[in-house]
Structures are given as structure tokens and as C-alpha cells.
MARLOGU-361830 format. One record per residue (C-alpha): residue number from 1; residue in three letters; x, y, z. Coordinates in Angstrom, 3 decimals. Layout:
N
R     k     r          x          y          z
R   NUM   Ala          X          Y          Z
...
This chain:
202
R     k     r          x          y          z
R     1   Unk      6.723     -7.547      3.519
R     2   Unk      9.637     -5.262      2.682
R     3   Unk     12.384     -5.167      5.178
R     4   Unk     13.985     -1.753      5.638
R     5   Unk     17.235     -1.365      7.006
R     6   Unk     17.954      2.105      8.624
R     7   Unk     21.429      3.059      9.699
R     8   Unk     23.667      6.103      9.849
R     9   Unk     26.429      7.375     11.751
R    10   Unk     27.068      8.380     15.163
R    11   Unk     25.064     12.110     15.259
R    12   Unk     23.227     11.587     12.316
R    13   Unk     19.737     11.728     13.316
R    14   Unk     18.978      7.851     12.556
R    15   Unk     16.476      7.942     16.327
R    16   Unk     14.802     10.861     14.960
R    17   Unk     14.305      8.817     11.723
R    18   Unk     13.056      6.053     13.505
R    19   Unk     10.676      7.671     15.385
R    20   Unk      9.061      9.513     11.973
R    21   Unk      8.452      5.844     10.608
R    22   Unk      7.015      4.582     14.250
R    23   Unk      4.580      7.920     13.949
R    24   Unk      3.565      7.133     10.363
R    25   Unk      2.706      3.422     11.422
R    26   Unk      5.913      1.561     10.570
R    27   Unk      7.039     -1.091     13.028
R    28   Unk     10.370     -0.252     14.154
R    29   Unk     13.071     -2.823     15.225
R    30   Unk     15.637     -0.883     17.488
R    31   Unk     19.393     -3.005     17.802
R    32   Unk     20.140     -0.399     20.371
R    33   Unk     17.125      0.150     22.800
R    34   Unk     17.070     -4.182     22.802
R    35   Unk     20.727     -4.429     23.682
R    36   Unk     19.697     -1.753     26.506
R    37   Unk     16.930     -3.861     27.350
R    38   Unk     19.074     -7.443     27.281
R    39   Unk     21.796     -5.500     29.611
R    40   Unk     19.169     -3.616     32.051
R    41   Unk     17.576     -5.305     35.160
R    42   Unk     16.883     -8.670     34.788
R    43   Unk     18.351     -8.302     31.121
R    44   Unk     19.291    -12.311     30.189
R    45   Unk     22.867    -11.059     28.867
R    46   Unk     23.769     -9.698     32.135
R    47   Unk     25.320    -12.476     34.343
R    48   Unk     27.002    -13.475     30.998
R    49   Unk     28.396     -9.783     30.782
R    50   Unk     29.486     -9.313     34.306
R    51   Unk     31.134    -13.464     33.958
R    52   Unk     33.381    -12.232     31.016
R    53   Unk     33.924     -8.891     32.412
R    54   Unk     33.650     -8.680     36.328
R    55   Unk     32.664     -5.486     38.336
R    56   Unk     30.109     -4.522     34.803
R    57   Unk     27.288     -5.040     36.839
R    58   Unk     25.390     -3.482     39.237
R    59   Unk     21.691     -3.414     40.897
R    60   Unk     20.119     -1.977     37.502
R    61   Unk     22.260     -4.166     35.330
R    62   Unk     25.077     -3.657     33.323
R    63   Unk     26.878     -0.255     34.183
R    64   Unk     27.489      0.935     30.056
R    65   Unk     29.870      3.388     31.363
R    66   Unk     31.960      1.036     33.260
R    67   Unk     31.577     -1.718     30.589
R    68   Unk     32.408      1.207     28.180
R    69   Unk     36.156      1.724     29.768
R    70   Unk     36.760     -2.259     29.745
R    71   Unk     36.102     -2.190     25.988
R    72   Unk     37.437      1.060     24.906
R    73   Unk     39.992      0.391     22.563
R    74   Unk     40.282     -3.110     23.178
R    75   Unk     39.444     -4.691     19.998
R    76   Unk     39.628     -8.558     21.648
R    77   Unk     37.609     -7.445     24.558
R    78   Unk     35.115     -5.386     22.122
R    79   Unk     34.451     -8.903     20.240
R    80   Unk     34.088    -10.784     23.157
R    81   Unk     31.270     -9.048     24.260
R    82   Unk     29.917     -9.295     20.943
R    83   Unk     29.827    -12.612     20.508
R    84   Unk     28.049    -12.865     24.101
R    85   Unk     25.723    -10.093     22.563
R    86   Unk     24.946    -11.084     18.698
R    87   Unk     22.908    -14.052     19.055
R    88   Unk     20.575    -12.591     21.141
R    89   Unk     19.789     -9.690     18.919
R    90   Unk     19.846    -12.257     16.312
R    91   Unk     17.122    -13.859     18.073
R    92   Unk     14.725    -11.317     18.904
R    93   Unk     15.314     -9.431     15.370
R    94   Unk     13.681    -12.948     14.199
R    95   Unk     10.571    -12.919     16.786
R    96   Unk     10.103     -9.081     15.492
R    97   Unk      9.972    -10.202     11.939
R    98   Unk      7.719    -13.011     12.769
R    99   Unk      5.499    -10.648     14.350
R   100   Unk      5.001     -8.225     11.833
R   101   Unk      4.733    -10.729      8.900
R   102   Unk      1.787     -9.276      8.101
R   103   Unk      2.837     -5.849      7.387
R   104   Unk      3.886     -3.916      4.250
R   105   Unk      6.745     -2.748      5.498
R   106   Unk      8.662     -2.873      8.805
R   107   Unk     12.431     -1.184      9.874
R   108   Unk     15.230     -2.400     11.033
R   109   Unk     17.013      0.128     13.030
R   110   Unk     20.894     -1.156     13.147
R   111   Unk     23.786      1.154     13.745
R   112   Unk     26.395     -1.310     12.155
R   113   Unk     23.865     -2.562      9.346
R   114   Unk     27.183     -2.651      7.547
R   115   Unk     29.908     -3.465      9.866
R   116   Unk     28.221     -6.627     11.009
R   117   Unk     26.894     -7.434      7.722
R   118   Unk     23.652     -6.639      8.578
R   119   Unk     22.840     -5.977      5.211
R   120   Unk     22.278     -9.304      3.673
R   121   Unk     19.062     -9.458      5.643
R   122   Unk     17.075     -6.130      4.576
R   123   Unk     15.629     -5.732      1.253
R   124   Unk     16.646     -2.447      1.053
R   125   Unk     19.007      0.351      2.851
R   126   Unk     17.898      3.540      3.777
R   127   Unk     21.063      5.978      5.333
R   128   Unk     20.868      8.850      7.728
R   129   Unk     23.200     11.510      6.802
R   130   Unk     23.979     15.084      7.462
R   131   Unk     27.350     17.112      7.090
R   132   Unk     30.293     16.468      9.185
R   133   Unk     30.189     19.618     11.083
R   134   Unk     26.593     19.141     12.246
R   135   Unk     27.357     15.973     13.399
R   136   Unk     30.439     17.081     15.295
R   137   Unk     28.437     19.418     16.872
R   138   Unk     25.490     17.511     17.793
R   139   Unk     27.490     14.680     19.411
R   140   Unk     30.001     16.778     21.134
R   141   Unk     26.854     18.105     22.619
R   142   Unk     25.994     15.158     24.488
R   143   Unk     27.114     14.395     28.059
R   144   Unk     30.550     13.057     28.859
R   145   Unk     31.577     13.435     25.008
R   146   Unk     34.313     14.734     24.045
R   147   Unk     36.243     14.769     21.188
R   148   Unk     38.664     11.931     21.396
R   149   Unk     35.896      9.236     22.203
R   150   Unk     34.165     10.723     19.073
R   151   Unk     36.943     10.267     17.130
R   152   Unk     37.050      6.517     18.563
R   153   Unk     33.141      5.953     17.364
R   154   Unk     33.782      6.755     14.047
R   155   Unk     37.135      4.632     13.674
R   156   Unk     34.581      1.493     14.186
R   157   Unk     32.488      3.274     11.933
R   158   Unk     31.971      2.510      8.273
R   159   Unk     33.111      6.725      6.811
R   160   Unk     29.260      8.345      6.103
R   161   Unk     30.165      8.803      2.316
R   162   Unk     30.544      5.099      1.560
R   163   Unk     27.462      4.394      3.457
R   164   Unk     26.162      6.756      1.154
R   165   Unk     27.297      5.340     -2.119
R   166   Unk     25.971      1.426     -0.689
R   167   Unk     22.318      2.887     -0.246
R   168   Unk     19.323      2.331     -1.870
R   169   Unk     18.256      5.718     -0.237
R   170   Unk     19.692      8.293      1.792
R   171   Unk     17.591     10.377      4.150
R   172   Unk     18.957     14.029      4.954
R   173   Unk     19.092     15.455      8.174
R   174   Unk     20.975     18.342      7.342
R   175   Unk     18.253     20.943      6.491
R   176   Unk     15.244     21.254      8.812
R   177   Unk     13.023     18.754     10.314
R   178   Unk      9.992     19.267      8.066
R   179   Unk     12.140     18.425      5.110
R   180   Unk     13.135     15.271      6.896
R   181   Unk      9.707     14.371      8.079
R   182   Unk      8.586     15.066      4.080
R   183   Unk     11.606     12.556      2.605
R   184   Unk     10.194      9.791      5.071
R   185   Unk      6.338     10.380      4.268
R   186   Unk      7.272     10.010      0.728
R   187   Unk      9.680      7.200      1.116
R   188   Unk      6.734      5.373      3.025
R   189   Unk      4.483      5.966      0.288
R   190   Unk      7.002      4.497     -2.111
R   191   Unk      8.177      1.318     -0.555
R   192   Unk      4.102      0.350      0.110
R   193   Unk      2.760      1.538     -3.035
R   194   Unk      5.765      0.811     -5.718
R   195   Unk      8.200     -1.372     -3.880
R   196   Unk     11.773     -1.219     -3.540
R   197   Unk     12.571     -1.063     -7.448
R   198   Unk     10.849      1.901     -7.920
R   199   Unk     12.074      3.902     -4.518
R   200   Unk     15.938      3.807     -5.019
R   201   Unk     17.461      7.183     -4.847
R   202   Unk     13.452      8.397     -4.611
């Protein structure tokens, strides 16, 4: 089994990604929709959330948009509710690799692949990327952006271009879907036909 780690910036495209290698068969671990699921109703980190920061949570689980504000530039407070969060993705990022055993190749969709050293357990990187100015524009899309919390993201944010230059492969988002869709058909084919060797910088 090769594991694939996928990560990119804020804006980048990486869901979009993710969902071309669900559609083409590839299992898909996703850091952020389990850290959604761990902190939503009956989520098992919540009563350890709201303990270390009170008022978080709410009849649906953790409020992100309250919990947001208590860790917004507060780098003590941000690791804190790391280390409450870590092991549990640690812990179901095993049971989803035990699961798929089988399989020629699997994902592991991780925003901070390389921030949390993430890295050392992938076989191989694959990075979203797409110029600056689209993804400026598609975050500062989004509701309640703006541009100073965007600013904020990226300062905890390894900078796109060395993400770039530590990849096996980049995928680009920059041009139109179709080409997308194309680079992750053929980087599919590559990693289960050839392995990883063979499908750097493919």
C-alpha cells in the first residue's frame, strides 16, 4: 500500500483534490472533516475542549467560531488545544490505515502535513498549488473572511513555494478543472502501476 499525503495551502483547492481521488476510487483520510466530527455532537474531544476553554461549547458541540476567537493569535492557547486534539487524529488516522491495508493506494488529506511533521508517515507528498492571487481571491470569497485573518492562516502556514520544492508532486489548480482532474487520473495511474519512484515530478 502506498500512502499519499495531500496538502496545500489555505485556498488552494486541496478538497477539490480530495474529492477527484475519492471519485476515482482512492480512500481518502480527511484531518479536517474528523476534527469536525471529534468536535460536533457527541464528538469525544468536546467536554475536553469546553474543560480547557469554557463557554466553546454548545448543543451541537464545539462552537469553531467562538473557539476560533479564544485561539486567535494565542500561540499557548493554539497548542493547548492541540495537544487535546493530536492524539485523537493520531488514532483514527491508524484505524483508517488499518482499514484500507488492502488497497494500492490510499490519501492522507492533512493541511499541516508539514507543520506537524506529518510527513514522516506518507510515502510520498503530493501539493495543491495555484498562484497567490487566485488564492487570495478564492478565500477572501468565503464568509466572514477577510483579509487580516487570511493573513493570520498563512503566518501558521508553511509559504506554498517551499511546500513546493519538499514535494514529490505538485498538483495545479491554477488552470481549469479538467486539467486538474487529468494530473490526478494520471497521478493515480502512476502511483498503482509504477510506484512512487517512478511518479515524482510525473
Amino acid at each position: 500500500m502506498i500512502v499519499l499525503g495531500l496538502t496545500g495551502s489555505i485556498g488552494m483547492g486541496k478538497s477539490t483534490v480530495a474529492a477527484m481521488f475519492r471519485r476515482l476510487g482512492v480512500p481518502v483520510y480527511d484531518a479536517d472533516a474528523e476534527v469536525h466530527r471529534l468536535q460536533g455532537r457527541g464528538g469525544k474531544l468536546v467536554a475536553a475542549i469546553e474543560a480547557a476553554f469554557p463557554g466553546t461549547a454548545g448543543p451541537h458541540g464545539i462552537d469553531r467560531a467562538v473557539l476560533g476567537k479564544a485561539v486567535l493569535g494565542d500561540k499557548a492557547a493554539l497548542h493547548r488545544l492541540e495537544r487535546i486534539i493530536h492524539p485523537a487524529l493520531v488514532e483514527s488516522r491508524r484505524l483508517f490505515l488499518r482499514r484500507h491495508r488492502s488497497r494500492p493506494l490510499v490519501v492522507l488529506d492533512i493541511p499541516l502535513l508539514f507543520e506537524k511533521k506529518g510527513w514522516r508517515q506518507v510515502d510520498a507528498i503530493a501539493v495543491v498549488s495555484a498562484p497567490a492571487w487566485k488564492q487570495a481571491r478564492r478565500v477572501l470569497a468565503r464568509p466572514g473572511m477577510n483579509p487580516l485573518k487570511l493573513k493570520h492562516i498563512r503566518s501558521l502556514q508553511l509559504p506554498d513555494h517551499q511546500k513546493r520544492a519538499r514535494a514529490d508532486m505538485v498538483i495545479d489548480t491554477g488552470g481549469t478543472i479538467d486539467r486538474t482532474r487529468g494530473a490526478v487520473r494520471h497521478l493515480v495511474s502512476c502511483l498503482t502501476a509504477r510506484g512512487v519512484r517512478y511518479c515524482r515530478h510525473a
